[in-house]
N, C-alpha and C positions, 0 to 999 in steps of 0.2 A: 648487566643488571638482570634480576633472575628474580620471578615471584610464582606463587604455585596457587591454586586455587582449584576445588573441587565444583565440577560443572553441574552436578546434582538439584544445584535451586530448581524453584518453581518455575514454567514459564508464564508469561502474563494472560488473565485472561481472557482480557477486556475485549482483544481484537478478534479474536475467535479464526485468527486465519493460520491453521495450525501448520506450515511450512515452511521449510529451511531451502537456503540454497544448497546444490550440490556441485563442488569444488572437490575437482579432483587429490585425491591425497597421496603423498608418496611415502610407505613405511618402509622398514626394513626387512628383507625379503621374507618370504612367508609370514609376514604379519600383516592384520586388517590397518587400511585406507585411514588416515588422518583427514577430515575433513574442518576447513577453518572456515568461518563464517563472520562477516561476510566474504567476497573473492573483490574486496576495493582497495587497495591499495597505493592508492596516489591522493596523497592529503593537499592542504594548506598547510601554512605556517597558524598554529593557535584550534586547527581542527582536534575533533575529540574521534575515538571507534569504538565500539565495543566488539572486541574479537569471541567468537565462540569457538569450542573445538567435540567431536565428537569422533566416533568410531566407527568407521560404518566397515561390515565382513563383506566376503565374497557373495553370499546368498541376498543382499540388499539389505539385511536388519543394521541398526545399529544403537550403539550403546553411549551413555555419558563417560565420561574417563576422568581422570583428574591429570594434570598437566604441567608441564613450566614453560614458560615464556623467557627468553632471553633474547635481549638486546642489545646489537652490536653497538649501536654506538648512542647513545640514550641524550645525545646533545642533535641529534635530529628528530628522534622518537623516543619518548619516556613514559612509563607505567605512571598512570596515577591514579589507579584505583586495586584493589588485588584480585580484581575480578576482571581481567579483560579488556580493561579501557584501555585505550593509550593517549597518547596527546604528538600530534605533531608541534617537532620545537622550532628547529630552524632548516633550512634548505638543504638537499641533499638526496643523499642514497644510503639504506641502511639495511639492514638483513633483519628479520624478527625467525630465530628459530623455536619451532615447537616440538618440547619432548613429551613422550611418555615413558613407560616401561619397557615397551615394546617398539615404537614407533619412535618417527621422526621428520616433520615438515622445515622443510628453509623458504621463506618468502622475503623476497624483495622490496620493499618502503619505498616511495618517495615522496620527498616532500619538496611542493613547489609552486611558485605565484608567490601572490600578498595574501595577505593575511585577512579574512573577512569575517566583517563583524555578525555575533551570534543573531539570529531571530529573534527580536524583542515582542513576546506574545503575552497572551491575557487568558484566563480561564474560560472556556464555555459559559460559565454559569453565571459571569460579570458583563455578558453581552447580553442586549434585549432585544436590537431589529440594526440588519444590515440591510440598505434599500442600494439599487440601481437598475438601470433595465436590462442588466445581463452582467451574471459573474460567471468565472471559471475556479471550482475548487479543486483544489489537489488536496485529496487523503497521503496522510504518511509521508509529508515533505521532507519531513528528517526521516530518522533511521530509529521508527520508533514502530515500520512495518513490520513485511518478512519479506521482502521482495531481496533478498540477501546477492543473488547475480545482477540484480538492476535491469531485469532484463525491460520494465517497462520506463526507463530514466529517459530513453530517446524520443520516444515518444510524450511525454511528460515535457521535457524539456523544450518541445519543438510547439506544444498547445501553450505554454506557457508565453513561448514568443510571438507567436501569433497573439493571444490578450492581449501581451503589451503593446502588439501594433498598432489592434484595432481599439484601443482605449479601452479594452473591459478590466472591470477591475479583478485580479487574484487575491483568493484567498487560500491561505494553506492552515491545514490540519496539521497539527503536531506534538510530539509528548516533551511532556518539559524536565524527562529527564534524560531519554536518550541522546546522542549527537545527532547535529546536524547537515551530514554533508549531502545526502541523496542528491537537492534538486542543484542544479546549476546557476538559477535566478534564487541570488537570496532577501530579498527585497521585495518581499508580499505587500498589497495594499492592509490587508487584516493577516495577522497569524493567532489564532484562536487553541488555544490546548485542550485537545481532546482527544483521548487517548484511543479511543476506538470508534470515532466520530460521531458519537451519538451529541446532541445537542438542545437547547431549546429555545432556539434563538430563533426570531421570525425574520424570515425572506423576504424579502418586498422584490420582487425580479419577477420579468417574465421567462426567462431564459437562463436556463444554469446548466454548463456545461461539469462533468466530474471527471475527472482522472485522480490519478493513483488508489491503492489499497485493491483489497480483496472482492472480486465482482459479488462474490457471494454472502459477504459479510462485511465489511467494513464498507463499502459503498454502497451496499443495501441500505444498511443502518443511516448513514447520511440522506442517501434517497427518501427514505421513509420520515425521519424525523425533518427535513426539507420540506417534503412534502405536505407534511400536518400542518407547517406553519402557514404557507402558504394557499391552503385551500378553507381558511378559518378566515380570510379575509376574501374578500367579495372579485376573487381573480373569474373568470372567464375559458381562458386560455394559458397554459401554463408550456413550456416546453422545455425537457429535461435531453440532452446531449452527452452520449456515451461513446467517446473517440477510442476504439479497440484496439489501437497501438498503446494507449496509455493506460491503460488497466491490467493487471496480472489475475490470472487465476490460477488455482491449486490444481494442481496434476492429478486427479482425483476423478477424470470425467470419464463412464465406457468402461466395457471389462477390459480387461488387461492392464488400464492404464495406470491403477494404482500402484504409487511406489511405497517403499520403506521409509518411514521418516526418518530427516528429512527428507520433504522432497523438493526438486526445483517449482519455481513458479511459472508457470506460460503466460503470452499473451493470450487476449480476451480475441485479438486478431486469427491467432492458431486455433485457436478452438473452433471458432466460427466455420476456417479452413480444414477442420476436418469432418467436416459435414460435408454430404454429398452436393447439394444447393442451398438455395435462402430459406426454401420453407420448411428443410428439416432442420437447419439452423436455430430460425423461430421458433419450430414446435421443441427443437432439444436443450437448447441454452434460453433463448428469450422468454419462453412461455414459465419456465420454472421461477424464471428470476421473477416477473411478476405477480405472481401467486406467489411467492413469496414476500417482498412488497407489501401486498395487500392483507395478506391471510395470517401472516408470522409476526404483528405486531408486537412490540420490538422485535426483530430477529435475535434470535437464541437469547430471549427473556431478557436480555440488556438494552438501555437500564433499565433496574428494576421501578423506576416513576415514568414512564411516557405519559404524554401528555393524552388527552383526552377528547376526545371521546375514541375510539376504534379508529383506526385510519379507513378500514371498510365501511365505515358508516357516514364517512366524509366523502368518500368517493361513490358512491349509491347512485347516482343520478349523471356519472363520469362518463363522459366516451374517451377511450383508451386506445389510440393508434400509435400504429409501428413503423417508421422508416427505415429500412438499410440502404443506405447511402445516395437515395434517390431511385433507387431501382428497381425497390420492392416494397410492398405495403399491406398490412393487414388490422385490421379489426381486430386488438386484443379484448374490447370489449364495448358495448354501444348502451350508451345512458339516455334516460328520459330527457336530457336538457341540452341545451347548446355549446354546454363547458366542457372543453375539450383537454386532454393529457397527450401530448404529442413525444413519443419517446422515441427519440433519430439515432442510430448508433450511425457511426462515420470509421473510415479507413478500416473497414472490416477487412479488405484481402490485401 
């Protein structure tokens, strides 16, 4: 079974996390790299993917291409959409080869387990206040990121088990149109649809722990709009938790490090690890992110309705401390009052 489809669409804008994985490509000799996106490969029975392909040259640039997709055997994996999607059908081993004009990828399928049921979620904008004394939210539970290698699913999946141990409840961010296969645990206490997690729904927590999505934008964005809600009610002490195995950022950090888009995602853990210590850490990664936070209401102008008043004018009176993992501490900022913002990041090396 064989369908062609030009890769030219828009990409979305909502998440603002503008990177791809990078999955090695094998063309035909002296032609540029096929790269497929995502590099996941091992379905359920009843799973959906959305496959991307691009072109990337020797010199790191690359281009959109138009493509076909053929499938070996389309009674374990079948096209249903003509754009990429595919659908695991039944159990097995199956070949997806990608051509172009020039080029040519062979990847291996498999599909295997039972078959689990989709995320039954609801609109941001149909929720008005989730309470407990501590959640754990995962940004981009499905495959509605760009964390395209998964390189933070281990992570992600291992704070996931831990909530379920210690009773806290999860909630997962998600879009309700892409598939679902990223997380491992498909059984969220809330799945809320928000495509680039912005939200306006009140917190009642004193403790929220975030993983998944983009440090610099898609978890900002949740930070921030978290944040409003819960400081418009009469909290004290608030404490936000940033587990750096389970967060990806953009490869984008430091001269040299910029790639060609795509680029791969890193951990929020690596990054941290390429700083000399804690406190060029804090002053290089941490300090931006919070002046962003505060300063960049909504980040990158989404949405365009946030809520009100300034998140700077909520936090006026904030003291703003920093943990690294117990071992290091600083004063991002000292308010006139007793209400404290305690921001712990954990498994940073």
């Amino acid at each position: 079974m064989t369908f062609r489809w030009s890769s030219s669409r828009a990409l979305r804008p909502l998440c603002f996390c503008s990177a791809f994985l990078h999955a090695a490509g094998c063309g035909l000799l002296g032609s540029p790299r096929l790269e497929v996106l995502p590099q996941h490969f091992l379905l359920h029975p009843g799973e959906q993917i959305h496959y991307q392909v691009v072109e990337r040259s020797d010199n790191g640039g690359s281009r959109s291409v138009d493509y076909e997709f053929t499938v070996a055997d389309p009674s374990i994996v079948r096209p249903i959409e003509p754009k990429g999607v595919l659908e695991a059908v039944g159990r097995g081993r199956t070949e997806l080869v990608v051509r172009t004009k020039t080029s040519e990828r062979r990847l291996p399928i498999e599909v295997t387990g039972d078959a689990q049921p989709p995320m039954a979620a609801v609109p941001h904008s149909s929720v008005r206040e989730i309470a407990a004394k501590e959640f754990l939210f995962v940004g981009h539970a499905n495959l509605d990121g760009f964390d395209h290698t998964a390189v933070a699913k281990p992570g992600i999946d291992r704070v996931v088990q831990e909530a379920r141990k210690n009773g806290v409840p999860v909630v997962y961010w998600v879009s309700q149109v892409y598939p679902n296969w990223y997380t491992a645990d498909r059984h969220p206490d809330y799945a809320i649809v928000s495509e680039g997690q912005e939200h306006h729904i009140r917190v009642d927590a004193e403790r929220v722990t975030f993983a998944g999505g983009s440090f610099m934008f898609c978890v900002l964005r949740n930070v921030q709009m978290t944040l409003h809600g819960m400081l418009t009610r009469d909290a004290r002490r608030i404490t936000f938790v940033f587990p750096a195995q389970a967060i990806w950022v953009e490869d984008i950090w430091g001269p040299g490090e910029k790639r060609g888009y795509p680029a791969p995602m890193l951990l929020l853990a690596t990054l941290f690890g390429r700083r000399a210590n804690d406190a060029q850490a804090y002053d290089e990664v941490v300090v931006p992110f919070l002046d962003r936070v505060i300063t960049e209401f909504p980040v990158a102008g989404y949405p365009s309705n946030p809520p009100t008043p300034p998140l700077g004018d909520l936090l006026h009176d904030w003291s703003v401390v920093v943990h690294f993992g117990g071992r290091f501490e600083r004063v991002y900022r000292r308010g006139g009052s007793i209400k404290t913002l305690l921001v712990e990041f954990q498994d940073m090396r």
